[in-house]
PyMOL Python script that loads the backbone (N, CA, C, O; Angstrom):
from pymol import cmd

cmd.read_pdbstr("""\
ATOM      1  N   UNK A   1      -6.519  13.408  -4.160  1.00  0.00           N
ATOM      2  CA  UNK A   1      -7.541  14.398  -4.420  1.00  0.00           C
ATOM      3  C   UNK A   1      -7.084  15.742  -3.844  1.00  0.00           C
ATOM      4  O   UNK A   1      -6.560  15.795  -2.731  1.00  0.00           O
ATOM      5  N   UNK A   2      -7.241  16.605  -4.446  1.00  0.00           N
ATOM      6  CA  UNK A   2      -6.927  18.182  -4.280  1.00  0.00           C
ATOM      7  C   UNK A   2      -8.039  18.954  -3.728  1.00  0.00           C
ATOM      8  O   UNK A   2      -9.082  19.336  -4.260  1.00  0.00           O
ATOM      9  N   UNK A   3      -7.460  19.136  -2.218  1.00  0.00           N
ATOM     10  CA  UNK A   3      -8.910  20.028  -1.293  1.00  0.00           C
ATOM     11  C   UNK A   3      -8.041  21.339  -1.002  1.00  0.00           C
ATOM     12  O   UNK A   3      -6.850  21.548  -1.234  1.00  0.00           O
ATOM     13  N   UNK A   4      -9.038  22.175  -0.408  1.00  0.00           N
ATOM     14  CA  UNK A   4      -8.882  23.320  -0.387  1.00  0.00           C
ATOM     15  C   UNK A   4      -8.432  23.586   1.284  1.00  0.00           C
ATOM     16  O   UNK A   4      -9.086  23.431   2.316  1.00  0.00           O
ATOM     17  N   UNK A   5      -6.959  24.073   1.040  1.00  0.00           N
ATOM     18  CA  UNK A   5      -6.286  23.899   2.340  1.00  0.00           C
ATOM     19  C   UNK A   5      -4.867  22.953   1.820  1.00  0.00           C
ATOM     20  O   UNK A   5      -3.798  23.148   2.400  1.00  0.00           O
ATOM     21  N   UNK A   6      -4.951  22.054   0.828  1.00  0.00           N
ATOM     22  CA  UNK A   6      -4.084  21.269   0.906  1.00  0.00           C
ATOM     23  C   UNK A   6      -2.448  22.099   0.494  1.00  0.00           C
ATOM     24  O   UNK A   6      -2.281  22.994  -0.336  1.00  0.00           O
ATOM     25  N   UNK A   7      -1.542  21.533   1.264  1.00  0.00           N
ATOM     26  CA  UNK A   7       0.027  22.212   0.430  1.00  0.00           C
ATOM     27  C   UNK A   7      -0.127  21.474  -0.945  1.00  0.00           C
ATOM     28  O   UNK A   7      -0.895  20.514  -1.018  1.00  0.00           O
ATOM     29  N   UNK A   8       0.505  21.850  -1.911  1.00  0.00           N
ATOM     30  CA  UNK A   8       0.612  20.988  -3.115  1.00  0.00           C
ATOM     31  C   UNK A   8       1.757  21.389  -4.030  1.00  0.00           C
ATOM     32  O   UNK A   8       1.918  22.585  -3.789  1.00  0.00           O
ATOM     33  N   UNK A   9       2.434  21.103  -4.740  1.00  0.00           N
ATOM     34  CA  UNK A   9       3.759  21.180  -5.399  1.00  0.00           C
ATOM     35  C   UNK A   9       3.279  21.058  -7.149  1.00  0.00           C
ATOM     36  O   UNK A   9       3.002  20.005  -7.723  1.00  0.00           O
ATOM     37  N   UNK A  10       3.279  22.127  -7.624  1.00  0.00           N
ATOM     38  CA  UNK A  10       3.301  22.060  -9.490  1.00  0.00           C
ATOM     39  C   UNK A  10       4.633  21.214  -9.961  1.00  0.00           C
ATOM     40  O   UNK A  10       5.839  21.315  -9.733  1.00  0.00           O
ATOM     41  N   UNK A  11       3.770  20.291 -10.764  1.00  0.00           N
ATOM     42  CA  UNK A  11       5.084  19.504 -11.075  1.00  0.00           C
ATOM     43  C   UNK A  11       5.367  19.847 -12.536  1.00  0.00           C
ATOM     44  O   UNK A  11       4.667  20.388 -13.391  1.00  0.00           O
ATOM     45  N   UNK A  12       6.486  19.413 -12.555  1.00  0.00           N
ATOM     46  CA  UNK A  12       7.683  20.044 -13.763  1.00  0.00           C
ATOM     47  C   UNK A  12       7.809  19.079 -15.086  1.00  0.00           C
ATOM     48  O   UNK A  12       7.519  17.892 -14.936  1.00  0.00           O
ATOM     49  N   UNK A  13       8.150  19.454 -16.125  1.00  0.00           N
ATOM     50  CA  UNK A  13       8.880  18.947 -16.864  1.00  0.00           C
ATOM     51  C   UNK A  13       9.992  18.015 -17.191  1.00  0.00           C
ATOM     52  O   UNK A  13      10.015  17.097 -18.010  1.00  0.00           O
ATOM     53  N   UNK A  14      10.839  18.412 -16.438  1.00  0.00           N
ATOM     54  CA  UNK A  14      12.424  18.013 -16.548  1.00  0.00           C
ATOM     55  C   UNK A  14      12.244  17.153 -15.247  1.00  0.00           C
ATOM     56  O   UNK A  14      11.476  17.294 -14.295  1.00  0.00           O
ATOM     57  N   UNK A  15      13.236  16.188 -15.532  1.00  0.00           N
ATOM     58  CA  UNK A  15      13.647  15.483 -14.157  1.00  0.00           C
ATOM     59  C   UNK A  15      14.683  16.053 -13.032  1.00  0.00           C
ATOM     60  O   UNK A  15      15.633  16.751 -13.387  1.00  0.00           O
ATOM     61  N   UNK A  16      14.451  15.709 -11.589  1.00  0.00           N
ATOM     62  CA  UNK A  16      15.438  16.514 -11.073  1.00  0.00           C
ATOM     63  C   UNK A  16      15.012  18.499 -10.982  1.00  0.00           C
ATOM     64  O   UNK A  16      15.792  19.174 -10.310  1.00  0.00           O
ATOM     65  N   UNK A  17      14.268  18.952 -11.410  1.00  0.00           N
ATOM     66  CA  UNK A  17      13.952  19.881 -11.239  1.00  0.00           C
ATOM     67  C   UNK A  17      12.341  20.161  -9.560  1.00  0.00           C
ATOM     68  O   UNK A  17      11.271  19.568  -9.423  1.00  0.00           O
ATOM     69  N   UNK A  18      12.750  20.869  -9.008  1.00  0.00           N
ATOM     70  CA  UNK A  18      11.686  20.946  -7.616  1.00  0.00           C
ATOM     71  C   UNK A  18      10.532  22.120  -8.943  1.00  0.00           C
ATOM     72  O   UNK A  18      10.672  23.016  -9.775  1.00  0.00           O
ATOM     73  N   UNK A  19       9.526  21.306  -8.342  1.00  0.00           N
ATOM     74  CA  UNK A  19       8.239  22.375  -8.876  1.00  0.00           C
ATOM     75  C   UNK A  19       7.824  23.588  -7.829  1.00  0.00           C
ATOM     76  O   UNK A  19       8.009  23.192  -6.678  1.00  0.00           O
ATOM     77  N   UNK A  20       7.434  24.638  -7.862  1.00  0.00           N
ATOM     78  CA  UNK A  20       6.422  26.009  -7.084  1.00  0.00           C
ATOM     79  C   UNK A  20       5.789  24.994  -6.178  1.00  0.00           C
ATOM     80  O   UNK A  20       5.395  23.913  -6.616  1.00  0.00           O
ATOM     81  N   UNK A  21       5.676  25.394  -4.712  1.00  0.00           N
ATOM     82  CA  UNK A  21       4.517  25.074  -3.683  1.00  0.00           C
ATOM     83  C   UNK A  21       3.981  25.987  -3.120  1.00  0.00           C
ATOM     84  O   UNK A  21       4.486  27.057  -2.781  1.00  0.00           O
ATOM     85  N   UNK A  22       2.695  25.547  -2.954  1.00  0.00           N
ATOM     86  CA  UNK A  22       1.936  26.118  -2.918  1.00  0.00           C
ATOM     87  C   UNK A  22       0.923  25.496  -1.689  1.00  0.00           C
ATOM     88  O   UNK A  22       1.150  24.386  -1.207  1.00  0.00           O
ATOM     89  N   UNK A  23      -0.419  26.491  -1.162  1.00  0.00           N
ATOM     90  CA  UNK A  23      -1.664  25.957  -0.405  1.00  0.00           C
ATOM     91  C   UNK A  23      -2.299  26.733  -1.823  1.00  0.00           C
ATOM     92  O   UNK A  23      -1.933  27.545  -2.672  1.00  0.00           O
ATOM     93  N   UNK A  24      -3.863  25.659  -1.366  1.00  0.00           N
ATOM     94  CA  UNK A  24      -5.020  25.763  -2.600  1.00  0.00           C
ATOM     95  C   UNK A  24      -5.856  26.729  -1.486  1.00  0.00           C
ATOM     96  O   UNK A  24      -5.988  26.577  -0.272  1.00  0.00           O
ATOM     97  N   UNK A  25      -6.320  27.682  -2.304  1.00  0.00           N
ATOM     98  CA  UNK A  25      -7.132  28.927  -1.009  1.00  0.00           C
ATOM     99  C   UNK A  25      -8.541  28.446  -1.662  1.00  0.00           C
ATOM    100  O   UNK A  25      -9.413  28.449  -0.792  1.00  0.00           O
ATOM    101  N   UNK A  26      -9.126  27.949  -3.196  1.00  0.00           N
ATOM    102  CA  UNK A  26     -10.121  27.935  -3.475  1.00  0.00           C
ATOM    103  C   UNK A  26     -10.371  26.652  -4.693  1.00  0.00           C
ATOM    104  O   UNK A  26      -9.561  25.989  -5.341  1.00  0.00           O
ATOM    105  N   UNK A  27     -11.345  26.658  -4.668  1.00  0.00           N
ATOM    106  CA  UNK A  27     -11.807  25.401  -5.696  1.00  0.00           C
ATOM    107  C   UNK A  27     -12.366  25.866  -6.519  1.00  0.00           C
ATOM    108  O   UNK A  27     -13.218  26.572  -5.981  1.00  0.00           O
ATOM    109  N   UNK A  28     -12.466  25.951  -7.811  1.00  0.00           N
ATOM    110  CA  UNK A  28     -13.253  26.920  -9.014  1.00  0.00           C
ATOM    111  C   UNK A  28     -14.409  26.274  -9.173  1.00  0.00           C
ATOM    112  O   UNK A  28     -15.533  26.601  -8.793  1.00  0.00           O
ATOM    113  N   UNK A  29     -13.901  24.935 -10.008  1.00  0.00           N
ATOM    114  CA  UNK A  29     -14.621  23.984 -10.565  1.00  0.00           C
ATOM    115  C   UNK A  29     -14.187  23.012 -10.473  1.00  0.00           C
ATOM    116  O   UNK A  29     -13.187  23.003  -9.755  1.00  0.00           O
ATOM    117  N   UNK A  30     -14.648  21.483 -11.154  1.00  0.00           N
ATOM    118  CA  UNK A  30     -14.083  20.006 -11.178  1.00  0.00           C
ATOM    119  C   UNK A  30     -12.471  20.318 -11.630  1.00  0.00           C
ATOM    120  O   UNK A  30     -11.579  19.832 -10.936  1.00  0.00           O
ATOM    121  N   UNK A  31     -12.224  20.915 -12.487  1.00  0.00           N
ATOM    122  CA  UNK A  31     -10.863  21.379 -13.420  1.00  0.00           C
ATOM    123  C   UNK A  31      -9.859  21.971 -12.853  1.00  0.00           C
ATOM    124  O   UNK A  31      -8.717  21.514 -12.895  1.00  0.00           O
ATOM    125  N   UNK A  32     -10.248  23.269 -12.143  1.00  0.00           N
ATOM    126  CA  UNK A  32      -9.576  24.284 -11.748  1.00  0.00           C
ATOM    127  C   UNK A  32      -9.514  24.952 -10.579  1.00  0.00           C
ATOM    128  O   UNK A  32     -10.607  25.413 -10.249  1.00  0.00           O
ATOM    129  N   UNK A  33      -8.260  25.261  -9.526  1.00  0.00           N
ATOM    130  CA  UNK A  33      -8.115  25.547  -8.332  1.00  0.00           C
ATOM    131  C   UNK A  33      -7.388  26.962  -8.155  1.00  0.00           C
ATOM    132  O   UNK A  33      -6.766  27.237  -9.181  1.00  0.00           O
ATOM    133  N   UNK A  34      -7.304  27.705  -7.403  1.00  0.00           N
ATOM    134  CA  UNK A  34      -7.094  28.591  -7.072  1.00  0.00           C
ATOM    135  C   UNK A  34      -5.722  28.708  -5.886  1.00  0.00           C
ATOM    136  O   UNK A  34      -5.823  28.655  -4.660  1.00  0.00           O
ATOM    137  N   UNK A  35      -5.145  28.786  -6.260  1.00  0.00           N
ATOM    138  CA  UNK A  35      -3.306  28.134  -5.261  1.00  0.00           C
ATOM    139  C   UNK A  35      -2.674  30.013  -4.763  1.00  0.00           C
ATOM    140  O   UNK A  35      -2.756  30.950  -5.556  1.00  0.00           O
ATOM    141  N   UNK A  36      -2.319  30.094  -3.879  1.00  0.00           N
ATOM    142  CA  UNK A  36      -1.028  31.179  -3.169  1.00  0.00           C
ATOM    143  C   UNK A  36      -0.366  30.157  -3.068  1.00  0.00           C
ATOM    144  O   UNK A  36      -0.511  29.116  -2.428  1.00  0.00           O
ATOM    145  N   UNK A  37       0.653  30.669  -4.003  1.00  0.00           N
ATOM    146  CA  UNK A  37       2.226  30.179  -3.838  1.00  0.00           C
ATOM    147  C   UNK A  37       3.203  31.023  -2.988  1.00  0.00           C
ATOM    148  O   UNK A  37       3.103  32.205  -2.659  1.00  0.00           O
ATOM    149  N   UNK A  38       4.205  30.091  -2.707  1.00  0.00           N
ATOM    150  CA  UNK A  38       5.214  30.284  -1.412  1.00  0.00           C
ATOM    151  C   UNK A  38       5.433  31.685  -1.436  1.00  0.00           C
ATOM    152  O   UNK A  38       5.404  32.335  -0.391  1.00  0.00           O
ATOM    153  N   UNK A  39       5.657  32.219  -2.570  1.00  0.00           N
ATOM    154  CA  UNK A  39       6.298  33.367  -3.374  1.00  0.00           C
ATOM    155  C   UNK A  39       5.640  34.344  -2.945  1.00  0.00           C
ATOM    156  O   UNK A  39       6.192  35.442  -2.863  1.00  0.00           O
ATOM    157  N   UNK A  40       4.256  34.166  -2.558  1.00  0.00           N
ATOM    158  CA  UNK A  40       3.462  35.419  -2.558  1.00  0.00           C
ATOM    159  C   UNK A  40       3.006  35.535  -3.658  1.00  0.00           C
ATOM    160  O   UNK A  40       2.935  36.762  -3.728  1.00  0.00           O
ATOM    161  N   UNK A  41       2.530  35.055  -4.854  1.00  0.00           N
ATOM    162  CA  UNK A  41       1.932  35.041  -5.883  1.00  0.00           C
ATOM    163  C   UNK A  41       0.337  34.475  -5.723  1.00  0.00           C
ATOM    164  O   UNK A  41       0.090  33.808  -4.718  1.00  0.00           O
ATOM    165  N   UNK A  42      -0.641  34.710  -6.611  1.00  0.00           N
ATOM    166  CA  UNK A  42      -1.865  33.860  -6.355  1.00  0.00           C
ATOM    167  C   UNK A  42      -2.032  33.762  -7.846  1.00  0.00           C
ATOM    168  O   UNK A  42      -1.747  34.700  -8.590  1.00  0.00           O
ATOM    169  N   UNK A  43      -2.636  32.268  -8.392  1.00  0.00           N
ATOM    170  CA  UNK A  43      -3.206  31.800  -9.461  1.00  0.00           C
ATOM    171  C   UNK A  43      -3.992  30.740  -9.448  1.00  0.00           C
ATOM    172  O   UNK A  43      -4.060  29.826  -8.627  1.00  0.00           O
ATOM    173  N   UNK A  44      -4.831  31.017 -10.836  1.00  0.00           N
ATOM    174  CA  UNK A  44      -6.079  29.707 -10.876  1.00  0.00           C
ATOM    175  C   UNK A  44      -5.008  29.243 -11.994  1.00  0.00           C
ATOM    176  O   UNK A  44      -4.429  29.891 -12.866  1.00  0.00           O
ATOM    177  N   UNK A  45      -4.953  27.601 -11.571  1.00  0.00           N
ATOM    178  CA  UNK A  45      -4.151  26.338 -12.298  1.00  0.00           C
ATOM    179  C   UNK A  45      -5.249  25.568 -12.363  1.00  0.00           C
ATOM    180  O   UNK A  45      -6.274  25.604 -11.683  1.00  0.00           O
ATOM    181  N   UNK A  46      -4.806  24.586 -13.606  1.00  0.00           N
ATOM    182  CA  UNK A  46      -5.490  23.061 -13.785  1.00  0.00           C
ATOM    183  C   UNK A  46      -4.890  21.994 -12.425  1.00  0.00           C
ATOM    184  O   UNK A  46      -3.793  21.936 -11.871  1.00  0.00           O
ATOM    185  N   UNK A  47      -5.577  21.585 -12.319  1.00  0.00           N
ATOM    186  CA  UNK A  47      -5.745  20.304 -11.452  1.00  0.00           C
ATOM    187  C   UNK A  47      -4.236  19.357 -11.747  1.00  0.00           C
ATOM    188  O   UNK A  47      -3.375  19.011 -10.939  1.00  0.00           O
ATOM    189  N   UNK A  48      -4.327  19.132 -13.141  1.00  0.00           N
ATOM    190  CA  UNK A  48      -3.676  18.003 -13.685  1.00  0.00           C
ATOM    191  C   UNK A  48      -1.954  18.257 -13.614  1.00  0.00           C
ATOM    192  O   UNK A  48      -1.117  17.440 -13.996  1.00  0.00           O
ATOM    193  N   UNK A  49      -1.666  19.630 -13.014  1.00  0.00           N
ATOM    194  CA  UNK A  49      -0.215  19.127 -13.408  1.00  0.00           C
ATOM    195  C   UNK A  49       0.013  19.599 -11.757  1.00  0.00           C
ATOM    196  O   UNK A  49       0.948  20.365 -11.523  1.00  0.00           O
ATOM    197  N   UNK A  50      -0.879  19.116 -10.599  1.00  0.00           N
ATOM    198  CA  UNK A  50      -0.600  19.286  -9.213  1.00  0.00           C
ATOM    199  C   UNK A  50      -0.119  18.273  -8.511  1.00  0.00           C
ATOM    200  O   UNK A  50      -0.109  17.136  -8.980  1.00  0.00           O
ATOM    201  N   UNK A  51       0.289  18.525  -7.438  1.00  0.00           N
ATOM    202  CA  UNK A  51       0.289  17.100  -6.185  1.00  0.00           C
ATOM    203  C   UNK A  51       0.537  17.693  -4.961  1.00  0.00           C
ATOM    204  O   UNK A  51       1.307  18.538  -4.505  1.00  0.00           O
ATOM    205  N   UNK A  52      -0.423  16.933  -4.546  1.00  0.00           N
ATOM    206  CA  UNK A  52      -0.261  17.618  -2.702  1.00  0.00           C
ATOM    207  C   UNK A  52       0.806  17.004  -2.015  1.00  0.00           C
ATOM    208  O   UNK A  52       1.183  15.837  -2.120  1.00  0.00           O
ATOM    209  N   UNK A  53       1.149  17.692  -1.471  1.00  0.00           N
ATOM    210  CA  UNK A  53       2.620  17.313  -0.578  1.00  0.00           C
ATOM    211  C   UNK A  53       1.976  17.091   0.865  1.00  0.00           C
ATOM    212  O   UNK A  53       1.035  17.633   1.446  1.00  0.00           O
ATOM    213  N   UNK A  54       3.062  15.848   1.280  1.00  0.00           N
ATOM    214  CA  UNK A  54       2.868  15.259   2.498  1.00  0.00           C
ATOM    215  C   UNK A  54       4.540  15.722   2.946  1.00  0.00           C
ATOM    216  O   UNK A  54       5.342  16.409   2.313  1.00  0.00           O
ATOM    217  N   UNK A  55       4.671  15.088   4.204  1.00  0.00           N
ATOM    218  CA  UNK A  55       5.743  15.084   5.053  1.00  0.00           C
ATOM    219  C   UNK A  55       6.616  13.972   3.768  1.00  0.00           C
ATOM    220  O   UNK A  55       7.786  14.007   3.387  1.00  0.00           O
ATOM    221  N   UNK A  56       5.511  13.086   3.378  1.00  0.00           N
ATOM    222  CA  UNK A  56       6.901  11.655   2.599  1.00  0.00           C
ATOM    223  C   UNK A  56       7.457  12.462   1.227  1.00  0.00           C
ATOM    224  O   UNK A  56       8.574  12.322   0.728  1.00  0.00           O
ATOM    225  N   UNK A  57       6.793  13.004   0.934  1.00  0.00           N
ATOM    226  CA  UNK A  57       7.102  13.787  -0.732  1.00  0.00           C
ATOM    227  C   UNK A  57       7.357  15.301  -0.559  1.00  0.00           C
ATOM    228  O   UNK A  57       7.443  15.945  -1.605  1.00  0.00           O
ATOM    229  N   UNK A  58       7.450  15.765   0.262  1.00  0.00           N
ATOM    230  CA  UNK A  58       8.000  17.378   0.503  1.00  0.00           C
ATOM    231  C   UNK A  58       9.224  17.193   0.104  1.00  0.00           C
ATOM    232  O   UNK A  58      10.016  16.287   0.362  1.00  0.00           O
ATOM    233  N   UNK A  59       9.367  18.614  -0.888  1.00  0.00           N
ATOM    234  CA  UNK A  59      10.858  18.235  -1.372  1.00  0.00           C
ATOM    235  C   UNK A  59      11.702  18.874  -0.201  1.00  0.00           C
ATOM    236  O   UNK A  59      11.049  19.537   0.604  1.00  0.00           O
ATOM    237  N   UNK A  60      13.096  18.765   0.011  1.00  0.00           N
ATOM    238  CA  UNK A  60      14.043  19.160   0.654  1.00  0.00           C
ATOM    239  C   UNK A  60      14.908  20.261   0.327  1.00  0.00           C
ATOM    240  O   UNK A  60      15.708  20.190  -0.606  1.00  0.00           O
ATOM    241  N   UNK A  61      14.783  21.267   1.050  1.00  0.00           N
ATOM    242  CA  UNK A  61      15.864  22.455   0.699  1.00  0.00           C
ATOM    243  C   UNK A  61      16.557  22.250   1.479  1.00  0.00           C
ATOM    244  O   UNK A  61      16.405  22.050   2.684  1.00  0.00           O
ATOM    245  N   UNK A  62      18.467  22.323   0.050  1.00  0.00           N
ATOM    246  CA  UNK A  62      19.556  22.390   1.307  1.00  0.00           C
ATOM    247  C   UNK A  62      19.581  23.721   2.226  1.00  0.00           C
ATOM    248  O   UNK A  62      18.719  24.584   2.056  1.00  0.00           O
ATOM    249  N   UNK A  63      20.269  23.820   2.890  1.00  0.00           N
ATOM    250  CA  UNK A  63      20.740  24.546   3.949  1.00  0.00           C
ATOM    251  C   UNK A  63      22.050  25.454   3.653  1.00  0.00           C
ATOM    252  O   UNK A  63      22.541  26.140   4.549  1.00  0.00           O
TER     253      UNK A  63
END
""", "prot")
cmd.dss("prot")
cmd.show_as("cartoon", "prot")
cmd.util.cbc("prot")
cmd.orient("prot")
């Protein structure tokens, strides 16, 4: 479930590709959330192509 506060990662298309992460700053509706991405960007997204990231599923940047 997608709360407000959570980190969360837009997931992709392609395999092998890392999706945008992001924290959710707001909750619209049942549908739609309100995300600042890493980038410094802010957008309202659908729900459905999210996932909140934990410590087990955070993707890894090399070094």
């Amino acid at each position: 479930m997608i709360r407000k506060g959570n980190h969360i990662e837009r997931l992709t298309k392609k395999a092998g590709q890392v999706g945008e992460t992001g924290r959710v700053t707001a909750i619209r509706d049942q549908y739609y959330v309100e995300v600042r991405w890493d980038d410094g960007h802010t957008s309202v997204v659908s729900k459905d192509g999210l996932m909140p990231l934990t410590e087990a599923n955070r993707p890894h940047k090399d070094a």
